[in-house]
N, C-alpha and C positions, 0 to 999 in steps of 0.2 A: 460458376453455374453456367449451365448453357442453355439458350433459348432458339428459338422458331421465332419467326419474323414473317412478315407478311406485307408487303410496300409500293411505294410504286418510285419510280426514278426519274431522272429531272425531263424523261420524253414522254414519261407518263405509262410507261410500260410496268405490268406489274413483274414486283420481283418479291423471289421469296426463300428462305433458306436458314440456316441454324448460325449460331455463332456463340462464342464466350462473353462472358461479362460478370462485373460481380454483383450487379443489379439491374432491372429493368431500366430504369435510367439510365445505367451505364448504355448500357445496349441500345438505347434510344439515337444517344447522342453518338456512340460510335455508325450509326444507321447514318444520321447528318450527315456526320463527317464525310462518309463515303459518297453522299450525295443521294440519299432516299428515302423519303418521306413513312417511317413507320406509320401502317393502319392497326397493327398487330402483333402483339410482341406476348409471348406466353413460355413460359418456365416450362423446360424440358424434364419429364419427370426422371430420375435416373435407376438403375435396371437394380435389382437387388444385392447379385455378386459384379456384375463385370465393373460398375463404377465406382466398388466401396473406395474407398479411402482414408483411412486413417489421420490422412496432413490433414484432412477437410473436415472433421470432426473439432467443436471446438474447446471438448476437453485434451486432444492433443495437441492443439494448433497453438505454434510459438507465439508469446507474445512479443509486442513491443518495448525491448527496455528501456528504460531511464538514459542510456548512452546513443543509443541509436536517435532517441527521439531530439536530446540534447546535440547532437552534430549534425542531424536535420534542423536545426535551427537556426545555428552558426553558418552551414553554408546557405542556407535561404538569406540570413542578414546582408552574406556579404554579397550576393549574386544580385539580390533586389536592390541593392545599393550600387551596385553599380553600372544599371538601368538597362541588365536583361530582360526581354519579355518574359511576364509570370510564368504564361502556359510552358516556356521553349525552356525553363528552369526548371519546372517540378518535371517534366520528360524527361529531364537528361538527369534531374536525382533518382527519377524512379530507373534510369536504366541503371545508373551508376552502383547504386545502393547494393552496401551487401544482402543486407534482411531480403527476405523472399515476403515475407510478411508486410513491410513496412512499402517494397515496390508495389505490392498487390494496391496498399490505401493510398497512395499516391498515384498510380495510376489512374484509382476510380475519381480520386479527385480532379487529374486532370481532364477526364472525360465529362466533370459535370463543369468544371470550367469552359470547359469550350460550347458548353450546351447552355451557355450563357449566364449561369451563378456565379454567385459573390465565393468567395474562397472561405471565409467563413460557416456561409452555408452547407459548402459540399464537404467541409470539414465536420458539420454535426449528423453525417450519417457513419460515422465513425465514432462515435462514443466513449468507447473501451478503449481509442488512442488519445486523443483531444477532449483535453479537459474541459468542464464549462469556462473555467478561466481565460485556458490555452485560447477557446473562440470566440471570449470577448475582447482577449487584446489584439488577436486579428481583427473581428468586425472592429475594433477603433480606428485599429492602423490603417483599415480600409478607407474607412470613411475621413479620418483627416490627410489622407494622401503620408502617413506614414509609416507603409508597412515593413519597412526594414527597421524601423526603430522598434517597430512591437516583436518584432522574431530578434533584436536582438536584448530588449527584455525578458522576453519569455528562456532565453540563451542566461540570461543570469539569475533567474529562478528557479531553471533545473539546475545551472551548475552549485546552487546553493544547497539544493534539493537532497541531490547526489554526493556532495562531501557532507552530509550531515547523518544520512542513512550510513555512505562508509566509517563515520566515525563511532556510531552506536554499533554499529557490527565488531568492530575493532575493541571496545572497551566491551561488550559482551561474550567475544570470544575466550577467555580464560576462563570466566564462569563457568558458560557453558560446555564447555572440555571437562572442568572439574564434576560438574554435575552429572556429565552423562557418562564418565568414568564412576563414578561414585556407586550409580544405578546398575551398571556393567559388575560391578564390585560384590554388591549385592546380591544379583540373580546368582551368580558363582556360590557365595555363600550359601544360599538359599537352597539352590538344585543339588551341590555336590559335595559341600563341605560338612552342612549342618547332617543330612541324612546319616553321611557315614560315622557321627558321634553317635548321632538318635542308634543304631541299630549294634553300638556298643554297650550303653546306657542299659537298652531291652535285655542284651544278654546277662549282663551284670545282676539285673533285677534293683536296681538301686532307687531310689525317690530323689528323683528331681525337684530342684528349687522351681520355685514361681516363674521365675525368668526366664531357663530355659526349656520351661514347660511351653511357653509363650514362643522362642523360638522355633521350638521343636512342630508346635501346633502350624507357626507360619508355613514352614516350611513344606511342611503337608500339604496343607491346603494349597501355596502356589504348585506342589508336584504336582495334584490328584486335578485340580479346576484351575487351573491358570488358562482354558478356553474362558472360562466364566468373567474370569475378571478381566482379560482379552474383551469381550463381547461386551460388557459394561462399561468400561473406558472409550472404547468405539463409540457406544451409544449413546454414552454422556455427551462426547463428542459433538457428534451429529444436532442431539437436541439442544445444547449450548448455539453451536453454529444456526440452525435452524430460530434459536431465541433473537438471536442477535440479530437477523436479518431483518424482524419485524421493528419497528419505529419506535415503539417503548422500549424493546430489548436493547437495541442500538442505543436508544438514550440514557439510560440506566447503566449499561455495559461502560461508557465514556466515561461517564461521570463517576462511576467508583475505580474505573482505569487511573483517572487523575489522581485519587487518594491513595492511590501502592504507595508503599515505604519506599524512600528513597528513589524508584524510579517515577514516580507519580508527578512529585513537580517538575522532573527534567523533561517530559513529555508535553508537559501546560506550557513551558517555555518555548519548546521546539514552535507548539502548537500555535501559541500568540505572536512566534519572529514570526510564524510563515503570515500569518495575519496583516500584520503590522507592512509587513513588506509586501506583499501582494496587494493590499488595499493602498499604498503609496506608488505602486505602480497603475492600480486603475487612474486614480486620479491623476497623476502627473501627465498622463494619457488624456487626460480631458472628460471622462466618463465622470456623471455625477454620481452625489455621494453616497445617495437612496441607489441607486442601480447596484455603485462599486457594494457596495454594502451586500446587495442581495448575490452575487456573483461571488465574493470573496465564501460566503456562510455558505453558496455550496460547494466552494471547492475546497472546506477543510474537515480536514479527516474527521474530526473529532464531533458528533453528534450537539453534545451539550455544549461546547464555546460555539458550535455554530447557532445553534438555538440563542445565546445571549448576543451573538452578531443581530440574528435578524429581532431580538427585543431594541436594538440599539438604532436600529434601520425605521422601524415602528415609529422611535420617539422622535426622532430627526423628521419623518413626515409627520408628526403631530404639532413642530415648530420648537423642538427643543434643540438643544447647541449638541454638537460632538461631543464636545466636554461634558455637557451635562449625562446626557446617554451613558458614555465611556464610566462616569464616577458609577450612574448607577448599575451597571453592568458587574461592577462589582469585582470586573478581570484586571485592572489594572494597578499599579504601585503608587502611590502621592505623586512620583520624581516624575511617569510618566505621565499620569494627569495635566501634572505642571508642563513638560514638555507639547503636548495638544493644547494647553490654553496658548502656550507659545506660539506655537501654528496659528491658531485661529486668532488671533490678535495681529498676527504676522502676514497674515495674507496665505503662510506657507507650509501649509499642514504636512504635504506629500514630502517638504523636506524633513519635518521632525518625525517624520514617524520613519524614515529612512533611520536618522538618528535611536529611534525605540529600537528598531530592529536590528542596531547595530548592539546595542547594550543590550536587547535580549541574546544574540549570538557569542556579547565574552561570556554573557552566565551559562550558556549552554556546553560553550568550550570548556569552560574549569568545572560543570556538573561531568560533562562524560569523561575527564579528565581525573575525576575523584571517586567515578561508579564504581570501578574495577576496586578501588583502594576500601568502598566501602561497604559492597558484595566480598570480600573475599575472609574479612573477618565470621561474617555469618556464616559462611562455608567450612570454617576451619572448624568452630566451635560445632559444627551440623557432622559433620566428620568422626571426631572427639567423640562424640557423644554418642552416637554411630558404632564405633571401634569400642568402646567400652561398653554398651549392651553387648557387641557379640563375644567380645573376650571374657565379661563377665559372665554371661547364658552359657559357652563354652566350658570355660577350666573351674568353673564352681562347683560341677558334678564329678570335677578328677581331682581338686582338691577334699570336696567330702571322702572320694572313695579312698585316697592317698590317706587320710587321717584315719577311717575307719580301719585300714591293713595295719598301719602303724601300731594303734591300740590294739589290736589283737593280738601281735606280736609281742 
């Protein structure tokens, strides 16, 4: 964005002129920098045609991946560890950095660093990159002078992040090939195979069976209105997405997400390691348990485990134990119950739930390990079953006519 300024300078002259920035703040503070005291800083309006933009738009605008944000973290761990200044660090990653995207938020963060904020803070004008999580295990690191240990935490809970996403991509990719080969399969059928029977059939004058009366009828109807049912799947679309945004929709949506066959508890598992392990990382940080609590239920995906987070955060400020909360939460297994009473008796909670998260991670490994093995049955017989309505809608009207010429003969 570009602003108008209005100021005066360190002899007191006023000065005045335009400049870039990604926010009035920024622009403030690049003002400092230069040595002159903003009275007035106003958003340049931009002209209709000359400064569209496309990149600037934020349905086009790249985002930040999971990898880029993952090796800004690693090199933050290892640069604050070995006691470069913060600002003269995030400068040289915003030059460095490939993303154009991820320079621009680094930049604006270095501009509000130097304007005298905590790195935490100028990290929550950034939202869409900096998770609530990501900014409380900064503001911890901040605050107990270790903030290379919390970048390189936050470095082992994306790289955990990131091979678990790729490994659900990996066990869903044959499905999904079969699937949308299947669908591919279909439309063919539908558009160009089934007509050219139907307009045999017509000539013949013959009576069709049930079945492929039923094909026949499909078939039509995708030629004639396939805008229709185009327009109604769009639209379902849209009102689903739209349901979902709202707070019940979202909670209801999670909660029967958990309940899909087979993929439903491999997703409660993902959901409760990231739990488990993120709320062991608050505390081993030092953040207490009511905060970590309220920090972890927002940073997880999932609407309804987050709702029984913060039931569990509730009962812990009412004077009830972790343990007690955790059983009535209702999310947990006996073994791991057992393992947080171990904690809490131990002094060492942050270590056993390290422990949770490592036993929810083999069960995640041998679920996605066994998804493909047990999607691929349901596909075959979907197939089968698939291949036989149309073989049967097909050659049951050239087997009638085949018997009717026979007997005539």
């Amino acid at each position: 964005m570009e602003f108008t300024y209005r100021g005066k300078d360190s002899s007191g002259s006023q000065q005045q002129g335009a400049l870039e920035a990604s926010s009035a703040d920024a622009a403030a503070s690049e003002l400092m920098r230069r040595g002159i005291t903003p009275l007035q800083i106003t958003e340049k309006a931009a002209s209709a045609g000359a400064n569209f933009n496309l990149a600037a738009m934020p349905i086009f605008r790249r985002r930040i991946t999971l990898d880029e944000l993952l090796v800004f973290c690693r090199q933050m761990h290892a640069l604050t560890k070995a006691g470069i200044p913060l600002i003269r660090t995030m400068r040289g990653l915003a030059d460095t950095t490939r993303s154009q995207v991820l320079s621009e938020v680094l930049d604006d963060i270095t501009d509000r660093l130097e304007g005298g904020v905590t790195m935490a803070t100028a990290m929550q004008a950034h939202p869409k990159v900096f998770s609530d999580l990501f900014i409380a295990m900064i503001h911890v690191g901040e605050n107990t002078g270790q903030l290379d240990d919390a970048f390189k935490r936050l470095g082992e809970i994306l790289t955990l992040e990131r091979d678990t996403k790729r490994r659900m991509k990996q066990a869903l990719r044959y499905p999904t090939f079969v699937v949308v080969a299947l669908l591919a399969a279909l439309m063919v059928v539908n558009f160009l195979v089934i007509p050219k029977f139907a307009s045999v059939f017509d000539k013949l004058g013959a009576d069709l069976p049930f079945l492929t009366q039923i094909l026949v009828g499909t078939s039509s109807f995708l030629i004639n209105y396939w805008w229709v049912l185009l327009f109604a799947v769009a639209a379902a679309a849209v009102l689903l997405r739209q349901w979902k945004n709202t707070e019940q929709g979202r909670l209801t949506w999670d909660r029967y997400k958990l309940k899909m066959p087979i993929i439903g508890p491999l997703l409660e598992l993902i959901t409760l390691s990231r739990f488990a392990r993120n709320f062991a990382s608050m505390l081993a940080a030092g953040m207490p348990v009511t905060h970590a609590l309220t920090v972890v239920a927002d940073a997880t995906d999932n609407a309804w485990i987050a709702r029984h987070i913060k039931d569990m955060r509730m009962g812990i400020e009412r004077g009830d134990s972790l343990l007690r909360t955790a059983r009535a939460s209702e999310m947990f297994t006996p073994l791991i119950l057992q393992m947080i009473a171990v904690g809490e008796e131990t002094g060492a909670v942050d270590e056993m739930l390290v422990n949770v998260a490592d036993f929810y991670d083999e069960d995640v490994d041998y679920g996605l390990k066994q998804l493909a093995e047990s999607i691929e049955p349901i596909l075959i017989v979907a197939m089968g079953v698939l291949v036989l309505i149309l073989a049967l809608g097909v050659f049951l009207p050239i087997w009638d006519l085949g018997s009717a010429a026979m007997g005539r003969g």
